[in-house]
C-alpha positions in Angstrom: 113.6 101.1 117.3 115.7 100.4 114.0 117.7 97.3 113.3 120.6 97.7 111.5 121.7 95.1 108.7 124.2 93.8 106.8 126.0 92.8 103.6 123.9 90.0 103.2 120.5 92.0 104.0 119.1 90.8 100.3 119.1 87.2 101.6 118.6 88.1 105.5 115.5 90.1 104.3 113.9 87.3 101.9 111.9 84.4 102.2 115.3 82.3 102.7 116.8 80.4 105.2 118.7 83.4 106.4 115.5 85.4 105.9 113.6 82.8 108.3 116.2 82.7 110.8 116.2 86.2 111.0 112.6 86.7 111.7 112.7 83.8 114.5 115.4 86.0 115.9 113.6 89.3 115.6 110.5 87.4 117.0 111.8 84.8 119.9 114.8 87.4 121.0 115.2 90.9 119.9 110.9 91.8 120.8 111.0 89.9 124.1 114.4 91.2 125.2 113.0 95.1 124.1 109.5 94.3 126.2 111.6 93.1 129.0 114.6 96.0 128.8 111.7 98.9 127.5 108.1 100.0 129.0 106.8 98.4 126.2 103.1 97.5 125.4 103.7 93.8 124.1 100.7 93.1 122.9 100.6 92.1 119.7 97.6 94.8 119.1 100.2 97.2 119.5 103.3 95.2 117.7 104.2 96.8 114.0 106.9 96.5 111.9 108.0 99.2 109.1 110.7 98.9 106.6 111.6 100.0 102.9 112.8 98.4 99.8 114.1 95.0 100.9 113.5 96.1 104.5 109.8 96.5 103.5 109.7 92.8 102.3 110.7 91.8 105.0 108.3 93.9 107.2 105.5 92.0 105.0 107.5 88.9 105.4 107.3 89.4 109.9 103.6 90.2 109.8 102.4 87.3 107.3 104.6 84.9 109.1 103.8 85.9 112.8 100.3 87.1 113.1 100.4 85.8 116.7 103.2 88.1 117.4 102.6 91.4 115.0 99.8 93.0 114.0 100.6 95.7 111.5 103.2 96.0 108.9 104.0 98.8 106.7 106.5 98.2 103.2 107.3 101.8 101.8 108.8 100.6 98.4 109.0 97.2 99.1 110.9 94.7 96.6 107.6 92.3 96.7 108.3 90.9 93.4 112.2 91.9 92.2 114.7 89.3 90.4 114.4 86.0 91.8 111.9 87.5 95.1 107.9 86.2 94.6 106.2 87.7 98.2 103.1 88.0 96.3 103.0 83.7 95.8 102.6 83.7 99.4 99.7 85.5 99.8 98.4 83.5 96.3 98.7 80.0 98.4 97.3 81.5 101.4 94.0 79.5 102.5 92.0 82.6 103.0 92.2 82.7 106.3 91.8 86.0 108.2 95.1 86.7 110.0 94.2 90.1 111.6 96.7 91.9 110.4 97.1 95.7 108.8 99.3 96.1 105.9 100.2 99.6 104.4 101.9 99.5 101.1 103.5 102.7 99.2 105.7 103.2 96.7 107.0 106.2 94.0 107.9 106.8 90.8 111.0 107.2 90.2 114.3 105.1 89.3 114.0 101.8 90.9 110.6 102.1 92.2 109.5 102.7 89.0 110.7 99.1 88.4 109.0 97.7 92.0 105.6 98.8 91.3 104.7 95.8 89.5 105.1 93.9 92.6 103.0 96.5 94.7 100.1 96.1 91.7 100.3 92.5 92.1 100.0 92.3 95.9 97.5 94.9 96.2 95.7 92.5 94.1 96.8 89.6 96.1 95.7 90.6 99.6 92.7 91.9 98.3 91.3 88.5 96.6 92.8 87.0 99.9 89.9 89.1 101.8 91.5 92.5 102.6 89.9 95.8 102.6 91.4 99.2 101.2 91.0 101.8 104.1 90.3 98.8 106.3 93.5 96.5 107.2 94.9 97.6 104.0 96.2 101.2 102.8 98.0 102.0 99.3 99.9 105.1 98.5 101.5 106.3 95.7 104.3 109.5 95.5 104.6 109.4 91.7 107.6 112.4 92.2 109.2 110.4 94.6 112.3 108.1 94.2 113.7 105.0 95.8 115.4 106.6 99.3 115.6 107.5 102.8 114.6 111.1 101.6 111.9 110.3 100.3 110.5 107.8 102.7 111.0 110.2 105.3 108.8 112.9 103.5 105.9 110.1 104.0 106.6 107.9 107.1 104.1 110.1 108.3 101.3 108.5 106.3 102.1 104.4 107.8 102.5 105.9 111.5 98.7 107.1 111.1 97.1 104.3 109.6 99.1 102.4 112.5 98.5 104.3 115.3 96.2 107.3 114.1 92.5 108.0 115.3 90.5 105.3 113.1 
């Protein structure tokens, strides 16, 4: 299921007070009402969130923030670290302690991702010194020929949905 968004998705999708309330609502309304309304399974084993560019932080943002509630998260070109957005300090503070979770990370290399993949380098770093495992809870792809778009995120959605939900 997507969510739409809005105007102010650059604040809405960030680490912000708009940013919080929107996860809270994504998290205490829109999943219950869809596990209620949809043969869902609930189960936070089976919860993931995917998004790109901002949509992608705030993917990140929903798994970090509610292990309890998602398990999995995958940020094709996400704007981790992008004017006055830091994700990666958050993952920095972390204590270290094991949340669970999966995170897939791509980008590609072109136009404005070209400008993004500092952030991706610096939380691939991040989540690693904070205990995570490439090929394990952690997967990093890079599309060096692709650009920053529904295009070409749809040539590779293919390569989150089976490190989500593929044979392991």
């Amino acid at each position: 299921m997507a969510i739409g968004n809005t105007p102010d998705r650059r604040e809405e999708y960030s680490d912000t007070p708009k940013g919080r309330a929107y996860m809270r609502f994504i998290v205490e309304k829109l999943k219950p009402f869809i596990d209620k309304e949809y043969r869902t399974q609930p189960e936070r084993q089976h919860a993931a969130v995917m998004g790109s560019s901002m949509g992608g932080l705030i993917s990140f943002l929903l798994v970090w923030n509610y292990p309890q509630t998602f398990s999995q998260a995958a940020c094709l070109s996400p704007a981790f670290v992008f004017r006055d957005v830091n994700a990666v300090s958050l993952v920095e503070a972390s204590s270290g302690t094991n949340k669970h979770i999966r995170i897939y990370i791509d980008n590609g290399g072109v136009g404005l991702d070209t400008q993004l993949q500092q952030g991706c380098d610096l939380m691939l770093q991040a989540l690693q010194a904070n205990g995570f495992k490439m090929g394990d809870n952690l997967e990093w792809y890079s599309d060096p020929g692709a650009e920053h778009s529904e295009r070409a995120w749809s040539k590779r959605v293919w390569r989150p949905l089976l490190f989500m939900y593929g044979i392991k």
